[in-house]
C-alpha positions in Angstrom: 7.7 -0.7 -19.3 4.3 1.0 -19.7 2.5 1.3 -16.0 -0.8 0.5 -17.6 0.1 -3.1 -19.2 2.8 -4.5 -16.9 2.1 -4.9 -12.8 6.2 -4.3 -12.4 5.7 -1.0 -13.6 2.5 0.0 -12.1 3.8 -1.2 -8.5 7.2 0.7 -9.1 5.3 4.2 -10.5 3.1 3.7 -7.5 6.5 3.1 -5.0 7.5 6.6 -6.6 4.5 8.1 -6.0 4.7 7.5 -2.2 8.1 8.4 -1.8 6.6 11.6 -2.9 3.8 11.9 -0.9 6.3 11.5 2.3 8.4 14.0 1.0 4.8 16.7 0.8 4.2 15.4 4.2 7.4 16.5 5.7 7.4 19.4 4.2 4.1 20.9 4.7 2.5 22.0 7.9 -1.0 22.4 9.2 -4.2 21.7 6.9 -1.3 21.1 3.9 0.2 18.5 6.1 -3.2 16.7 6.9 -4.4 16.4 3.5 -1.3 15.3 2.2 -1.1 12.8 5.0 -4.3 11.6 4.5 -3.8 11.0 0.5 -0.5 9.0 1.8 -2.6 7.1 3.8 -5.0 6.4 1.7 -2.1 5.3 -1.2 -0.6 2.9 1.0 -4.0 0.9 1.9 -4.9 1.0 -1.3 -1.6 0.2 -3.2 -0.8 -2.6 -0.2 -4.4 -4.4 -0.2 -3.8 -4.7 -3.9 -0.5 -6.6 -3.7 -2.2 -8.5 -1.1 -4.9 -9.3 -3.0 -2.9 -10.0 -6.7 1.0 -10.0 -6.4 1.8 -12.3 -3.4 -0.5 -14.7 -4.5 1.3 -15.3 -8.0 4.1 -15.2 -6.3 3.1 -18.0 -3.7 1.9 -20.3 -6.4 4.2 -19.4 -9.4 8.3 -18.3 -7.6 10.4 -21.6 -6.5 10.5 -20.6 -2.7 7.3 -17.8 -3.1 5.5 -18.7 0.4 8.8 -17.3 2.1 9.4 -14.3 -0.6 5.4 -13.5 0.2 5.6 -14.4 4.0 8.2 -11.7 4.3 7.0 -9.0 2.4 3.6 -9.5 4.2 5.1 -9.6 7.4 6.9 -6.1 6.5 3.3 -5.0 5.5 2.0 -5.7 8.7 4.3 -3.3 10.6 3.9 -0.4 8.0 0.0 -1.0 8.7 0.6 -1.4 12.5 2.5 2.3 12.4 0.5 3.9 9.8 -2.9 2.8 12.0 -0.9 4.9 15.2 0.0 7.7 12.5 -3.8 8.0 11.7 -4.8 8.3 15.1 -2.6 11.3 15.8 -2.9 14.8 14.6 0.1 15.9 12.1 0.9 18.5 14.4 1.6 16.3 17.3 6.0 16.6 18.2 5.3 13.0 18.0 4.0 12.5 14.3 7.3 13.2 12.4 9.6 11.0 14.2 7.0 8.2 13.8 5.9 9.5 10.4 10.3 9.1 9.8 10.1 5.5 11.3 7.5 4.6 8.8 9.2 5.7 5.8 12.4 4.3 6.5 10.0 0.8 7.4 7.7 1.5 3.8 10.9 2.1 1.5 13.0 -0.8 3.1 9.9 -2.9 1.6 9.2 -0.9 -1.2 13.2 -1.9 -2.3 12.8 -5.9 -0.9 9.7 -6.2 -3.2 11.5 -5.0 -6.3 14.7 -6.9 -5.8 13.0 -10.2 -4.3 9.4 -10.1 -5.7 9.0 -7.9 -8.9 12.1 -9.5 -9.8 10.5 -13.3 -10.0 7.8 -11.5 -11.8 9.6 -10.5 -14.4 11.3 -13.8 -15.1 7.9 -16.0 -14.4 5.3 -13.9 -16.1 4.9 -13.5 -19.8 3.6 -9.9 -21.1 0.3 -11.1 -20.9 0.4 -12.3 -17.8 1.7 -8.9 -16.3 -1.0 -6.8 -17.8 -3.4 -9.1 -16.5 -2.0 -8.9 -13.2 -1.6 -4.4 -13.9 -5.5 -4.6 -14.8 -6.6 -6.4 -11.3 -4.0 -4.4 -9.2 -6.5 -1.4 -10.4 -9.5 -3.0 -9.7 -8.2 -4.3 -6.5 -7.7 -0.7 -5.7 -10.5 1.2 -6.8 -12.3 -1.4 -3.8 -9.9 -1.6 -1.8 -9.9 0.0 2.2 -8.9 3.4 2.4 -7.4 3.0 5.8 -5.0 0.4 7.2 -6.5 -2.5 9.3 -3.3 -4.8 10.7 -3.9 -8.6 10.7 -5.1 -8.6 7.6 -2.5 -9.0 5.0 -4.1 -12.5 2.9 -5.3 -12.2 0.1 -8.6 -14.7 1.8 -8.9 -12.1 4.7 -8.7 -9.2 2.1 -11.8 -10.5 0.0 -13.9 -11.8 3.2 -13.4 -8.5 5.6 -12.0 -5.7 3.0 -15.8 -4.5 1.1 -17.1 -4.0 4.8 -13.6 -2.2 5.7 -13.8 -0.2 2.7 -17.7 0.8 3.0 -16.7 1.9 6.3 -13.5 3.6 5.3 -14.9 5.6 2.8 -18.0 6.9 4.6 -15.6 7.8 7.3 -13.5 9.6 4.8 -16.2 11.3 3.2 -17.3 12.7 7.2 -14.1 13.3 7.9 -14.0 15.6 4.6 -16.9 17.3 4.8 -15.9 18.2 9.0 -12.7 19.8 7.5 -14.0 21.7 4.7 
């Protein structure tokens, strides 16, 4: 499956791509760990706004049973936004971050492996090709909009499009501070 004409395989490149981004976290210290920290951080709004936004809503209207596949994966989401939002307040350096920074991952990879067994699996048998690449094609512009930062309670694909272009003004000016502070 090609990443850039099927949302199964976008989604899954992009699970793989955070695993990875834990794994430089961990492993790094100092201004390493920040950046890296920060790029997971921003990979996770970004990657999680746009299932908000594209996948659970297919899912809702187009899986026998999809409110309760979406209600649980969204309900993971909140958590991993919930933790992440602490993570992003502390500094990597704190004795606190790593455990927490651990809790997270084990949190983000339990629903990283629920959406590909329960969701992307229903995707698969429910969308055509078409339908997937459409659906690949508006997880990327759902991104490239998308807040860079993780704001709990809103996990709808409604709350998403009303609050998420001020969130993501915000988030990127705040970025783009924070960027210029640290170099």
């Amino acid at each position: 499956m090609n990443p850039d004409t099927n949302v199964v395989a976008l989604l899954r490149h992009q699970h793989g791509e955070i695993r990875n981004l834990f794994d430089k976290v961990e492993q790094t210290t100092g201004d390493a760990r920040r950046d890296a920290f920060r790029e997971l951080v921003r990979m996770l709004a970004v990657h999680e706004t746009a299932e908000e936004e594209v996948v659970h809503p297919y899912t809702r209207r187009n899986v026998d049973g999809g409110d309760g596949v979406a209600e649980d994966r969204l309900a993971e989401e909140r958590e991993a936004k919930e933790m992440l939002a602490r993570l992003d307040d502390m500094d990597t350096e704190d004795e606190g971050f790593l455990p927490l920074l651990l809790e997270l991952r084990m949190a983000v990879m339990e629903h990283a492996r629920a959406e590909e067994r329960y969701e992307f699996a229903h995707l698969l048998r429910t969308a055509d090709e078409r339908q997937l690449a459409t659906m690949a094609k508006a997880v990327k512009a759902a991104e490239s909009t998308a807040p860079t930062r993780p704001h709990p309670g809103v996990e709808s694909a409604a709350k998403n499009l009303s609050l998420g272009p001020l969130a993501a003004v915000t988030d990127r000016a705040r970025d783009a501070i924070r960027h210029a502070r640290d170099s």
